[in-house]
C-alpha positions in Angstrom: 35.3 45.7 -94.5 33.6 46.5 -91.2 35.1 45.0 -87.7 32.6 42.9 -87.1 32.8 41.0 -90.5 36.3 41.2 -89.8 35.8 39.8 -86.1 33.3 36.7 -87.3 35.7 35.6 -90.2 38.7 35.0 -87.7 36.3 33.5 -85.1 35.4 30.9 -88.1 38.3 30.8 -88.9 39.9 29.8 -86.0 37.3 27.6 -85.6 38.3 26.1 -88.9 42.1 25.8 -88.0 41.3 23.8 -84.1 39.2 21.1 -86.3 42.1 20.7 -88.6 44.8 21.0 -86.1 43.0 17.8 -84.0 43.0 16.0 -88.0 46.5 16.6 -88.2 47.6 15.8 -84.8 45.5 12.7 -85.1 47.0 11.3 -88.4 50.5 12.6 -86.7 49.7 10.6 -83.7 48.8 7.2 -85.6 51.7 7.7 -88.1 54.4 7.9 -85.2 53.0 5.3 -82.8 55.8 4.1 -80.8 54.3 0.7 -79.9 54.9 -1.4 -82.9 52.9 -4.7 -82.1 49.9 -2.3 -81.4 50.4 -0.6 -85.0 50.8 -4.0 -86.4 47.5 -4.9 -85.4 45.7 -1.8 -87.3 44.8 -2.5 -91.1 47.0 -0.6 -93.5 44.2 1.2 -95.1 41.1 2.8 -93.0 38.2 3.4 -94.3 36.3 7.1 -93.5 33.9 5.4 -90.8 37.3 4.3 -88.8 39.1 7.5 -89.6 36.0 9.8 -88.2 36.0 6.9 -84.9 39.7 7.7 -84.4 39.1 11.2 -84.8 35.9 11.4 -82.9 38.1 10.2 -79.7 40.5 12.2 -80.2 38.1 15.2 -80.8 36.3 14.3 -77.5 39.5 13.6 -75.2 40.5 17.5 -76.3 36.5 19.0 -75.7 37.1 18.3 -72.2 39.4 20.8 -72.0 37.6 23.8 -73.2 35.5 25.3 -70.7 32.3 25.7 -72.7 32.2 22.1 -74.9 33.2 20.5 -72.2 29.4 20.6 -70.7 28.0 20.8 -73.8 29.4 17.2 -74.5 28.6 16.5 -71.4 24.9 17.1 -71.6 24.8 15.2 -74.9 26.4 11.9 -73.1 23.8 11.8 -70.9 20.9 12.2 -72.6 22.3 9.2 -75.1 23.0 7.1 -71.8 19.4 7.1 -71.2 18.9 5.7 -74.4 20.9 2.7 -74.9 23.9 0.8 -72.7 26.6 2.0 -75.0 30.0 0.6 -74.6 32.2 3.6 -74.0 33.7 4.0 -77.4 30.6 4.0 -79.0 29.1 6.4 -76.5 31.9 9.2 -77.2 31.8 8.3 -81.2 27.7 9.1 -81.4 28.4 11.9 -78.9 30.7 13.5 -81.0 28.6 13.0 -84.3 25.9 14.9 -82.7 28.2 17.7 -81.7 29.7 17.8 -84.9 26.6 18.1 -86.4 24.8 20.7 -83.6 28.7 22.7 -84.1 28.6 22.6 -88.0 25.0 23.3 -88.4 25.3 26.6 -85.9 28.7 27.7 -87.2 27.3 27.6 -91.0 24.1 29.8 -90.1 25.8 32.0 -88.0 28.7 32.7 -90.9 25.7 33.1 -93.2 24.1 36.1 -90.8 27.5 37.6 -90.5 27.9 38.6 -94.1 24.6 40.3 -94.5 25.0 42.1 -91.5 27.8 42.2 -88.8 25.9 44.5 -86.0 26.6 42.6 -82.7 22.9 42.9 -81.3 21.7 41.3 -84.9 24.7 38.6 -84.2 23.7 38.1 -80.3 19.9 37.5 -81.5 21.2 34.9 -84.6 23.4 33.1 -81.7 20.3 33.0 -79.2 18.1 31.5 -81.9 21.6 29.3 -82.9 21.3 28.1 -79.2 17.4 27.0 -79.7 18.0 25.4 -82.8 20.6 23.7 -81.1 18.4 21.9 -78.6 15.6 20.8 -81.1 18.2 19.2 -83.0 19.6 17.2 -80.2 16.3 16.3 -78.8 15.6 14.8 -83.1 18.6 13.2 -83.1 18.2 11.3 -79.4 14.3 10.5 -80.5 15.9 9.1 -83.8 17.8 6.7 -82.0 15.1 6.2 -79.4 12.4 5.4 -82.1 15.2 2.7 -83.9 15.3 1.0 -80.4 11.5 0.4 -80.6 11.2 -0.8 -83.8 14.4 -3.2 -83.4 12.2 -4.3 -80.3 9.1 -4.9 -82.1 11.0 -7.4 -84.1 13.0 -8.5 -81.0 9.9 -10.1 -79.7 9.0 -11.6 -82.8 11.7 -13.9 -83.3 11.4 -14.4 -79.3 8.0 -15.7 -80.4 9.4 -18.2 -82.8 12.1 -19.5 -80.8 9.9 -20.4 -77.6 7.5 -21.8 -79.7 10.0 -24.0 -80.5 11.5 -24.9 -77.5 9.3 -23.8 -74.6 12.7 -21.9 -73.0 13.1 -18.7 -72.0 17.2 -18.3 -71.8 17.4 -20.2 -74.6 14.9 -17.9 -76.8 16.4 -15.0 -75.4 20.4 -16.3 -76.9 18.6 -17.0 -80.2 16.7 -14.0 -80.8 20.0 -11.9 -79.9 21.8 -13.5 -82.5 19.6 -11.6 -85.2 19.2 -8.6 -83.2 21.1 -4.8 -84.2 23.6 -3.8 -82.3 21.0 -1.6 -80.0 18.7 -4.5 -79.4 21.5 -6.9 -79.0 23.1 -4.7 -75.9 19.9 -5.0 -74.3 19.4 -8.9 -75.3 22.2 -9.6 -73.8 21.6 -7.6 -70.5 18.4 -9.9 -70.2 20.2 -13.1 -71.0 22.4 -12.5 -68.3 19.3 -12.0 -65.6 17.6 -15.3 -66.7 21.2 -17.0 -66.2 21.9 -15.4 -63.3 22.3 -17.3 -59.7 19.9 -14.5 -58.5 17.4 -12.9 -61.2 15.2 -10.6 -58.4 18.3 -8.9 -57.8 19.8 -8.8 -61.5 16.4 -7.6 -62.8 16.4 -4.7 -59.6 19.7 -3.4 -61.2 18.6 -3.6 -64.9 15.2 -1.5 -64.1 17.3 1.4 -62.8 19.2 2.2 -66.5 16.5 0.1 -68.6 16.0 2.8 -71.7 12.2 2.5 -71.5 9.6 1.0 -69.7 8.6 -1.9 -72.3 12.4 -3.3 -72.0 11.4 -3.5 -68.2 7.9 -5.4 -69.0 10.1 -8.0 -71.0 12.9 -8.1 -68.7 10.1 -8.8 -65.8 8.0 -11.3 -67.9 10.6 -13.6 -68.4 11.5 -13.3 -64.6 8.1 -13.9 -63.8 7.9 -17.1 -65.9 11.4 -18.6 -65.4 10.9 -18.4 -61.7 6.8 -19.5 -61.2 6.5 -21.7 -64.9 4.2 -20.7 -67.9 0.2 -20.9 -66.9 -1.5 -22.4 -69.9 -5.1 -20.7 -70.2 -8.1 -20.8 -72.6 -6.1 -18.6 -74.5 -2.7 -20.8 -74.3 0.5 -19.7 -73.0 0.4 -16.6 -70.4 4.4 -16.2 -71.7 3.1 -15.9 -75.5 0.1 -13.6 -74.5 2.4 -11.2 -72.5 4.7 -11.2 -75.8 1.4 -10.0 -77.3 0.5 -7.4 -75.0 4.1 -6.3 -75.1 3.9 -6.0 -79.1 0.9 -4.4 -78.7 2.0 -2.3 -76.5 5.0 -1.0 -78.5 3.1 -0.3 -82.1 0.7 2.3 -80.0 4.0 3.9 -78.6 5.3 3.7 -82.0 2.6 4.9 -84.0 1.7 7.6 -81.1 5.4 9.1 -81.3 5.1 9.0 -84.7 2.0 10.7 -85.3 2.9 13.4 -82.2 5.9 13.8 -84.2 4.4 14.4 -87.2 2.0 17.0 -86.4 4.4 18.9 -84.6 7.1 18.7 -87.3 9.1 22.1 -87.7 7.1 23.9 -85.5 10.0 24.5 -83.0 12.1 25.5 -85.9 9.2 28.1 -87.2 8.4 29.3 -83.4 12.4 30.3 -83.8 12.9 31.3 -87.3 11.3 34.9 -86.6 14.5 36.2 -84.9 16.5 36.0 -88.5 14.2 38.2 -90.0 14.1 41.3 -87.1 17.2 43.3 -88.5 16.5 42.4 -92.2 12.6 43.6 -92.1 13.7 46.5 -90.0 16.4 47.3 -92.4 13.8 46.7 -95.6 11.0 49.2 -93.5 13.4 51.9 -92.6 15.0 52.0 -96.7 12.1 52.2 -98.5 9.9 53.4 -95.6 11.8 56.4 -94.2 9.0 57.0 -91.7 9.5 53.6 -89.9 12.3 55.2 -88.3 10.3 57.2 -86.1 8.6 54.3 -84.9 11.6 51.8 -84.4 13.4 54.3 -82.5 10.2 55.1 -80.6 9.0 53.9 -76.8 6.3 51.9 -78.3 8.4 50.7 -80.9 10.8 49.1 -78.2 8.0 47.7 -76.3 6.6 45.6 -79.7 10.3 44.2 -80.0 10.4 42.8 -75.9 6.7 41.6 -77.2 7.7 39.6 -79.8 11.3 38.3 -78.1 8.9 37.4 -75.3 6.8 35.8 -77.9 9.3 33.8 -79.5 10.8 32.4 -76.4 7.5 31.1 -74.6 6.8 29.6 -78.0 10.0 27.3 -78.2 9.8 26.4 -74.4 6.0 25.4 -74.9 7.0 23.4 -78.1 9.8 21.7 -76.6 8.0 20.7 -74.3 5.2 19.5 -75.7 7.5 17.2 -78.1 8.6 15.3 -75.0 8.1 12.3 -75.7 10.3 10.0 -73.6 9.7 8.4 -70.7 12.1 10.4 -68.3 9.6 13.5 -69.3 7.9 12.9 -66.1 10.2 11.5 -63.8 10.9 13.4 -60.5 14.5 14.8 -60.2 15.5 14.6 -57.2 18.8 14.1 -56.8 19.7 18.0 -58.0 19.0 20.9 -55.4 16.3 23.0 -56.5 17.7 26.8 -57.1 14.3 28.0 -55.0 15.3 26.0 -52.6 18.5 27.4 -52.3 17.6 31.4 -52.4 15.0 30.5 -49.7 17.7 29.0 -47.5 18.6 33.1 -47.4 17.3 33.8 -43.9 15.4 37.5 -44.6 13.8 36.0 -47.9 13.1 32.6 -45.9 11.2 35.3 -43.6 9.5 36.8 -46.3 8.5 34.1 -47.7 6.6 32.5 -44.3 4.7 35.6 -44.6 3.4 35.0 -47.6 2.9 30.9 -47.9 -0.6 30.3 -46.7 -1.1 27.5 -44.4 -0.9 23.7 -46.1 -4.6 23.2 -44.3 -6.2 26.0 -45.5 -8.1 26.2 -48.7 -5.3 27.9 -50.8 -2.5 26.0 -49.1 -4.4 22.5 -49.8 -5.2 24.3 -53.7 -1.2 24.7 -54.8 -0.2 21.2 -52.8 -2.7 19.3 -55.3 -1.3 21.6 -58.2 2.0 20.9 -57.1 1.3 16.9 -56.6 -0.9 17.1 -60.5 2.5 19.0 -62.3 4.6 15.8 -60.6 6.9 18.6 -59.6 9.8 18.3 -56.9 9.3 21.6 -54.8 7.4 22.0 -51.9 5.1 25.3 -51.2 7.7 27.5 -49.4 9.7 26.9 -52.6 7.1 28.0 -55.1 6.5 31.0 -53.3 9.8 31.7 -53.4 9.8 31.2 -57.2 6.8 33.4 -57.2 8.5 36.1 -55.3 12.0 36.0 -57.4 10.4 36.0 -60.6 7.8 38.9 -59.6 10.8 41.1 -57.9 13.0 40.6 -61.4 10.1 41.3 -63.4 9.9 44.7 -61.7 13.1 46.2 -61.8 13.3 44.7 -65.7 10.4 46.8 -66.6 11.9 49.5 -64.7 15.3 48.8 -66.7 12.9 48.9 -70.0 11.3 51.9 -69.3 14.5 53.7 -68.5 16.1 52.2 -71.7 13.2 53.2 -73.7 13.6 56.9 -72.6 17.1 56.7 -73.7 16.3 55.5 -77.6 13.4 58.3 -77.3 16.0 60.9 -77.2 19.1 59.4 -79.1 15.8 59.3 -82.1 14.5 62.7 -81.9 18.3 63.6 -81.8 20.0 61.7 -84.6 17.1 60.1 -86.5 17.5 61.4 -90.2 14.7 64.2 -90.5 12.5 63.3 -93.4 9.3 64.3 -94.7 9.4 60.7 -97.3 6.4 58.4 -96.7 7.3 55.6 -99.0 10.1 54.7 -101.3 13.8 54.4 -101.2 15.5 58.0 -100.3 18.1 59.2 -102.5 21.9 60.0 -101.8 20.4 63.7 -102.0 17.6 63.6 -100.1 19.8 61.1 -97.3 22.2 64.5 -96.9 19.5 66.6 -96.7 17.7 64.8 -94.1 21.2 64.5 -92.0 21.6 68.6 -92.5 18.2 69.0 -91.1 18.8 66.6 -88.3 21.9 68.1 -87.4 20.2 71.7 -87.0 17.6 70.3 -85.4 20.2 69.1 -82.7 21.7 72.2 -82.5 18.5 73.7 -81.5 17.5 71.3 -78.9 21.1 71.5 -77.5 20.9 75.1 -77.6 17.6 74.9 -75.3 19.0 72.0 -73.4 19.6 74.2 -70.1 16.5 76.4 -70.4 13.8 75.0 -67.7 10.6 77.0 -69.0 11.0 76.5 -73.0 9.1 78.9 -74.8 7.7 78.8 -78.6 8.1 81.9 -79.9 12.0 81.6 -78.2 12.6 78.3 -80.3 10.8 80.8 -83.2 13.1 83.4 -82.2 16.0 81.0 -82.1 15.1 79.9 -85.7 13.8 83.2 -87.6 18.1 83.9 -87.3 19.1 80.8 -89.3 16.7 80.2 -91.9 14.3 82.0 -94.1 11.4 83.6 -93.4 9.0 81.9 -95.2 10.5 78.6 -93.4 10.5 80.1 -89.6 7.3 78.5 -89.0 7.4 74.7 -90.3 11.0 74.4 -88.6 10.4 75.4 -85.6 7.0 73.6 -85.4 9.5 70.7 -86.1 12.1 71.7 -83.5 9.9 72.0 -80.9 8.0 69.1 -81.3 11.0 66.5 -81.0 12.3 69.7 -78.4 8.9 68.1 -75.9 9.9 64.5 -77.1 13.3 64.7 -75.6 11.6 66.4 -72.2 9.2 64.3 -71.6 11.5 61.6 -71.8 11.7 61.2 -68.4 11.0 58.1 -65.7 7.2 58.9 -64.6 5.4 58.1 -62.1 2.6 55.8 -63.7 5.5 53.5 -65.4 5.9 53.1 -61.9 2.4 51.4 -61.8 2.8 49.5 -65.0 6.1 47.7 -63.8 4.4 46.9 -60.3 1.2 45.8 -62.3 3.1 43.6 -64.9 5.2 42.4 -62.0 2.0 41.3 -60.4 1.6 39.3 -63.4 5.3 38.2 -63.2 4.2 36.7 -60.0 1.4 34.6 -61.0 4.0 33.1 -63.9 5.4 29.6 -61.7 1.3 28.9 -61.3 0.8 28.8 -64.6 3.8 27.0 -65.7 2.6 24.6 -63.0 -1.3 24.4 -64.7 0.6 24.0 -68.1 2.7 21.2 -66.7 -0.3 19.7 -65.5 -2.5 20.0 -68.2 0.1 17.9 -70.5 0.3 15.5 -67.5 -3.4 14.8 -67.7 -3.1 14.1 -71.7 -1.1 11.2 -70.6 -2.7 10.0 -67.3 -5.4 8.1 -69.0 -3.4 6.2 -71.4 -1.1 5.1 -69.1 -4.1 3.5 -66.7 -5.0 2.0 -69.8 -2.0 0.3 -70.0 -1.9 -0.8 -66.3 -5.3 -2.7 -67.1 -3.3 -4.7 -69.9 -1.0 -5.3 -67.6 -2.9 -7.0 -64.7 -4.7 -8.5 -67.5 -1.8 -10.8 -68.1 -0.3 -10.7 -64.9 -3.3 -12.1 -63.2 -3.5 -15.7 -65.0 -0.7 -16.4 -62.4 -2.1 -18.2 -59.3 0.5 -16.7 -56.5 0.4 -13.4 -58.1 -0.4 -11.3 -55.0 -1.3 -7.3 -54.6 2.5 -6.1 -54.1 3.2 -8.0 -56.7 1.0 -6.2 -59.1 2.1 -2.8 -57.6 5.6 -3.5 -58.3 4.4 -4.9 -62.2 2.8 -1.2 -62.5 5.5 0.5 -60.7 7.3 -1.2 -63.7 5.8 0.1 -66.5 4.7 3.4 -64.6 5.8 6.8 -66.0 3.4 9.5 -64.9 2.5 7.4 -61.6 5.9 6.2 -61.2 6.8 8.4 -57.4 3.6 7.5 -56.2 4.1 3.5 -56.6 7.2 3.3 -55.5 6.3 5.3 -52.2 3.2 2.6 -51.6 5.5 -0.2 -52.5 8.0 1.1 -49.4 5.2 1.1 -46.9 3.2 -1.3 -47.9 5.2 -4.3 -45.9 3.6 -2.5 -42.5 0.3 -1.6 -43.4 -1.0 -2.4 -46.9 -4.4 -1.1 -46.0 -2.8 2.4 -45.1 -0.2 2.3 -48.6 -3.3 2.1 -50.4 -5.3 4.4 -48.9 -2.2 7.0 -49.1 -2.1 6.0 -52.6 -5.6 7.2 -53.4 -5.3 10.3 -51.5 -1.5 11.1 -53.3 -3.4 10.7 -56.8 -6.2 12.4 -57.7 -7.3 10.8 -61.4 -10.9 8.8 -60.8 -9.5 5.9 -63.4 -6.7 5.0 -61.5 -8.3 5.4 -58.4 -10.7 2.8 -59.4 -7.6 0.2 -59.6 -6.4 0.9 -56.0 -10.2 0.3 -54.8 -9.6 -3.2 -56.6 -6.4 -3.4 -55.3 -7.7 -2.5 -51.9 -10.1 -5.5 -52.4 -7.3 -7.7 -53.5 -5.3 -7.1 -50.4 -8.1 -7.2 -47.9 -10.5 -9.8 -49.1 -10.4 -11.7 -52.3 -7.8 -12.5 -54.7 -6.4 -10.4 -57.6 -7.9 -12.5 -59.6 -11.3 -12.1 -58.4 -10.8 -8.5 -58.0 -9.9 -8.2 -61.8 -12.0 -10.6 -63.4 -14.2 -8.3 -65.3 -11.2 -7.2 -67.6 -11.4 -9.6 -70.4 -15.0 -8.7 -70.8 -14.3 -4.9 -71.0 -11.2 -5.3 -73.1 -13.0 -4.5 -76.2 -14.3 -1.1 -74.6 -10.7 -0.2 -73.1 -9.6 -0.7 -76.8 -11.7 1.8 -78.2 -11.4 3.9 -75.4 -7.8 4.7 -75.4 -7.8 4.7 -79.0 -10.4 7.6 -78.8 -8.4 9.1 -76.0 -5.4 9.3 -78.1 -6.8 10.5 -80.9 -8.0 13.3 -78.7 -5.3 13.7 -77.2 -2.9 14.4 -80.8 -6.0 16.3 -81.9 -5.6 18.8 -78.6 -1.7 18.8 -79.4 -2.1 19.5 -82.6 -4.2 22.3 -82.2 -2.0 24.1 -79.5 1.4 23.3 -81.0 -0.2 25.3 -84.2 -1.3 28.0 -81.9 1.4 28.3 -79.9 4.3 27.7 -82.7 3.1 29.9 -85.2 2.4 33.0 -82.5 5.7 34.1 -83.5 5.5 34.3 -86.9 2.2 36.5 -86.7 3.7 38.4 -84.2 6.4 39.7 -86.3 4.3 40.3 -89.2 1.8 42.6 -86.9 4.1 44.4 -84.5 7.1 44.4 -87.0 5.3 45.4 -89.9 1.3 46.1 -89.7 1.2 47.7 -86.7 4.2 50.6 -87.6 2.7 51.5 -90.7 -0.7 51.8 -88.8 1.2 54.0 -86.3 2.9 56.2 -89.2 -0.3 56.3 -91.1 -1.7 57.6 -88.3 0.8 60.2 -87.2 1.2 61.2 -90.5 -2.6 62.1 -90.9 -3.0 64.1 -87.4 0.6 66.2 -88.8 -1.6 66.9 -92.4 -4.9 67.7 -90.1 -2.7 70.6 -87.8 -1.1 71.5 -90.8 -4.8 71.9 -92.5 -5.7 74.0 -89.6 -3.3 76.0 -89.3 -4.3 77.2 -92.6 
């Protein structure tokens, strides 16, 4: 048994032994409970769903002292505090089924790769691609429980429908509908209860929009506000109360069946963009046994350079997919509250002047160019910061090629040194032929070594060198050989155009945070156009109320705003001194014509006629902004479709090419230009 079998079986091992050790000490712990009238209180037989809850707190109470879990549990707790206003024993229990589930998952692949192969590179890759998998399984199991809130919402606001049909009362609707809600829905139902019982509901509904799980729980939470505090407007179409309930329900299928559908056609694709890295080592191992040649070409320069290709490859890929299977509504959300790590290197006062030196002015062209790129991604850095970005990632791109080149040098040699020495094209070499090819490798070695000092090498010395070890008729095919992998090992030096190709590529490197920026904008603008659609269904309702004015729909939109969300909230600060001026800041901040067109109405609204006026032409064009975002989303899954296929399966045809297609092209070839010398020399 090798050492590094041996190595992973006591790491799972020991793995094994801490899982049962926190069991044991639990059961030990309940057993010998020294408050009586506590243990008293406990039924004498637990079920498994209370012994796992038990153990689940127990479990989490002793992550928090290991280094490592202890921000990986972490990072799961808050991502499901987003989602829902657990209590905190049921925040720690789904915490710790998540991480029992990431753990186990992870733990059983990697014990699986150990026992076919136990090299530590091959391990390192399987834990890296352990570590991907890891995050697409915690971002499935937080959608899960994000998509059950919806749908436990779309019934939610059916059964309000039926109670304040009933009884014309919001509160009391609210109490009746929680009754029959899930425990999800009910945390929330209650939440809302408690803001339209409240002495003050402005203020209970400003606390309850900051952790509000998504947007449509603020709509509701607003509505009944809205109409608890200014009465229900009967229309042509009846209540406004019922017809926001509508728009609400409306509302929430779309985001239902969009998630769905997004999540449908990107289904395993962040798995697949990942899977490749399993199957480096075994393909290698399958080329290099029953094609002896491939040897020459993993050990190779170029060989090297396909590998960083496809690694490369695979890592763009998951990124991309992840986050193009963003689908809640934090995805676009500003975070401001953490310090930017460009922010922090350019604080450094020589790359702070550097930096000035190469940040163009923010009213020139260029300068104006990235501030409208920056402003389009919605990200939180200013200029200075993504040059600095720009100017890390360029200088680290440089010296890695440098490191790569150097590196690839190194394999170059340790190859033409130790590679068995075979003349096999295809098929498995025998135990024979395998000791032969060592024999001839080794006196190959001996050769080169033997030359290793001499600055001008000479043929007929390497001939000379040969004719005394071998036979006559063999002088000349050896020491062809020995002097051929004799100018490999020379020329395996650091040249001076590698010099140009790291400062080219690291040119490239440079222009990497702009296109992560276009990228990030490009997905923004998917989104842009349904979310104006859904202002217009706001207003829509909105509007039937008499005192509504125009901060009061800005503060509706800045509401139910995702994408736009920074922008609102910035007008709704100023717009107590100047609304004129908010407004036209506004339209300047965003550049997307559709939503532009509601801040000229708005603009209207505030200066001249009423918000009803200014919106009047809605119900006549509802029909159109029906088909329209329904055409626009279909577009939009249609476009994500067709890059998450691109972009997720670039992984798998990158393997297959530079791992497998490729190399036998490159042997083939090599192969064929040693038969055509060998011809000639004839």
């Amino acid at each position: 048994m090798s050492l590094e079998l041996l190595f992973a079986i006591i790491v799972i091992g020991l793995l094994i032994l801490g899982l049962l050790y926190l069991y044991v000490d639990n059961k030990e712990q309940n057993e010998a409970g020294t408050k009586k009238d506590l243990k008293s209180l406990l039924p004498k037989k637990r079920n498994l769903k209370q012994d796992f809850g038990i153990f689940s707190l127990k479990s989490y109470t002793k992550f928090q002292d290991v280094p490592f879990l202890k921000g990986y549990v972490r990072t799961i707790r808050k991502r499901l505090e987003t989602v829902n206003k657990y209590d905190e024993y049921k925040l720690r229990r789904e915490t710790m089924k998540i991480v029992f589930t990431a753990l186990g998952i992870s733990t059983f692949i990697l014990f699986i790769c150990a026992l076919f192969n136990q090299s530590i590179i091959f391990l390192a890759l399987i834990f890296l691609a352990i570590v991907f998998i890891n995050g697409i399984l915690v971002d499935s199991f937080v959608n899960r429980l994000e998509d059950r809130l919806l749908h436990q919402f779309k019934d939610f606001l059916a059964d309000i429908r039926h109670h304040y049909q009933q009884n014309r009362m919001i509160d009391e609707s609210v109490y009746e509908a929680s009754l029959l809600a899930p425990y999800e829905m009910k945390l929330q139902a209650d939440t809302i209860y408690e803001i339209v019982t409240s002495t003050d509901p402005q203020q209970t509904l400003r606390e309850y929009e900051s952790v509000a799980p998504n947007r449509f729980l603020r709509a509701f939470a607003s509505i009944c506000v809205l109409v608890l505090e200014k009465g229900d407007v009967q229309n042509e179409k009846g209540s406004a109360f019922l017809e926001g309930l509508t728009m609400l329900t409306q509302e929430v299928n779309t985001e239902i069946l969009h998630r769905g559908k997004l999540s449908y056609i990107l289904k395993g694709l962040g798995v697949v963009s990942v899977v490749p890295i399993f199957f480096t080592f075994p393909i290698k191992k399958w080329a290099t046994t029953y094609l002896p040649a491939m040897n020459d070409f993993y050990g190779s320069q170029i060989g090297l350079i396909a590998q960083v290709i496809l690694y490369l490859t695979i890592l763009i890929a998951y990124l991309l997919i992840r986050k193009m299977r963003e689908i809640n509504d934090s995805k676009y959300l500003v975070k401001t509250n953490r310090k930017v790590w460009s922010e922090r290197v350019y604080n450094i006062k020589p790359i702070q002047y550097v930096v000035d030196l190469l940040t163009p002015n923010y009213y020139d062209k260029a300068g104006f160019r990235l501030t409208q790129l920056i402003k389009d991604a919605n990200s939180p850095i200013k200029i200075e910061w993504l040059y600095t970005q720009r100017l890390v990632t360029a200088v680290l791109t440089f010296f890695l090629m440098l490191g790569l080149f150097l590196y690839s040098h190194h394999i170059t040699i340790k190859s033409a040194l130790y590679n068995p020495t075979t003349n096999i094209l295809m098929g498995k070499m025998t135990e024979e032929e395998k000791i032969e090819a060592e024999e001839i490798t080794t006196f190959d070695r001996k050769a080169i070594l033997h030359f290793k000092e001499v600055k001008d090498k000479k043929y007929e010395d390497v001939e000379q060198y040969i004719s005394k070890n071998v036979k006559e008729t063999e002088v000349k095919k050896i020491s062809d050989r020995v002097y051929k992998k004799m100018q490999k090992v020379d020329n395996s030096y650091f040249k001076w155009w590698e010099l140009l190709i790291a400062f080219l590529i690291s040119v490239i490197g440079y222009q990497i945070p702009i296109w992560i920026l276009m990228f990030q904008a490009r997905l923004r603008k998917m989104d842009m156009e349904e979310e104006v659609n859904q202002f217009y269904t706001i207003i829509n309702v909105i509007s039937h109320f008499e005192s509504i004015s125009t901060e009061n729909v800005l503060e509706w939109m800045e509401r139910f705003a995702v994408i736009f969300k920074e922008p609102l909230k910035d007008t709704l600060l100023n717009f107590d001194s100047s609304p004129e001026l908010a407004l036209k800041d506004l339209k300047e901040t965003v550049s997307f014509p559709s939503f532009n067109r509601i801040v000229d109405r708005l603009y209207l609204a505030a200066t001249r006629i009423s918000v009803q006026e200014a919106f009047d032409d809605i119900n006549l064009d509802k029909q159109f902004y029906i088909e329209q975002r329904n055409r626009h989303n279909e577009h939009v899954l249609k476009e994500k479709a067709d890059w998450g296929y691109i972009i997720g399966l670039a992984p798998l045809y990158t393997i297959i090419f530079l791992y497998l297609v490729f190399p036998m092209l490159y042997i083939s070839l090599m192969y064929m230009d040693n038969v055509f010398n060998n011809l000639n020399n004839i």
